[in-house]
N, C-alpha and C positions, 0 to 999 in steps of 0.2 A: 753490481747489484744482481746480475743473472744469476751469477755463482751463487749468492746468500740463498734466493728461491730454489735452486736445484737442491741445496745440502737439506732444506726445509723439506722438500717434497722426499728426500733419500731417508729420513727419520723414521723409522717405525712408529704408528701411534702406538701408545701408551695401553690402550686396550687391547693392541694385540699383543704388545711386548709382555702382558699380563697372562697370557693364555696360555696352554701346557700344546704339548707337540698334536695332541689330538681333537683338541677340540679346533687350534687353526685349521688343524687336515682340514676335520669335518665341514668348518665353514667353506672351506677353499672348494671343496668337492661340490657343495652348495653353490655356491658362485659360478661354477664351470656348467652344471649341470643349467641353470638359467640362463647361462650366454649360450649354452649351444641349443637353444629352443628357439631364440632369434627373437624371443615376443613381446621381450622388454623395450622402453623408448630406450634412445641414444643416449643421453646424460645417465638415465640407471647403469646402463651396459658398459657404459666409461667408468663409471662408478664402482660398479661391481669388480670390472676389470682394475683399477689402481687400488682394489681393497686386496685384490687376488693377489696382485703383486706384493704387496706388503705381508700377506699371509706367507705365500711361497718363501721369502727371505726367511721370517724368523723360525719356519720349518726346518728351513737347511740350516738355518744357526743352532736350534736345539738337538737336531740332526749330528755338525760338528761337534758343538758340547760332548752328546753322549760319548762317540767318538773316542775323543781325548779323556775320556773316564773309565774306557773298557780297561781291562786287564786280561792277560790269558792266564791261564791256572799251569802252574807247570812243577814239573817233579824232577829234582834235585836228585846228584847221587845221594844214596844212603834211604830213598823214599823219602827227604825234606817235599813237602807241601810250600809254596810260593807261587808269586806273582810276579809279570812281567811286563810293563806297556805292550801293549797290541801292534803286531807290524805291520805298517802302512802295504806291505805287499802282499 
């Protein structure tokens, strides 16, 4: 039964999984910016913090998306114009 609650608590909510790369930033910057003032009670401050967390994830997920959608521009003998997957190094 532990396991069922942790894959629950590992689920992005739904409103964030709805959010573009920058408006999570923004919240998360939000969020950080409140916890390092100290002035919130504890349940906000936990709060705050497992909303950060869920922001941070789908950051790095939209983050890896774009990723895997870059292309480099590259030029072929003969001056051919194409594309290339982008090299992880």
């Amino acid at each position: 039964m532990a396991k069922d609650k942790t894959a629950e608590q590992e689920k992005i909510p739904d409103d964030i999984a709805q959010m573009s790369f920058e408006a999570a930033l923004e919240e998360l910057e939000d969020i950080v910016r409140e916890l390092e003032t100290g002035e919130g009670d504890l349940d906000t401050s936990i709060n705050g913090y497992t909303r950060g967390v869920f922001l941070k994830r789908h950051c790095e997920t939209k983050l890896k998306e774009a990723e895997a959608r870059i292309d480099k521009i590259v030029v072929g003998t003969g001056g051919a114009v194409g594309t290339e997957p982008l090299d992880d190094a």
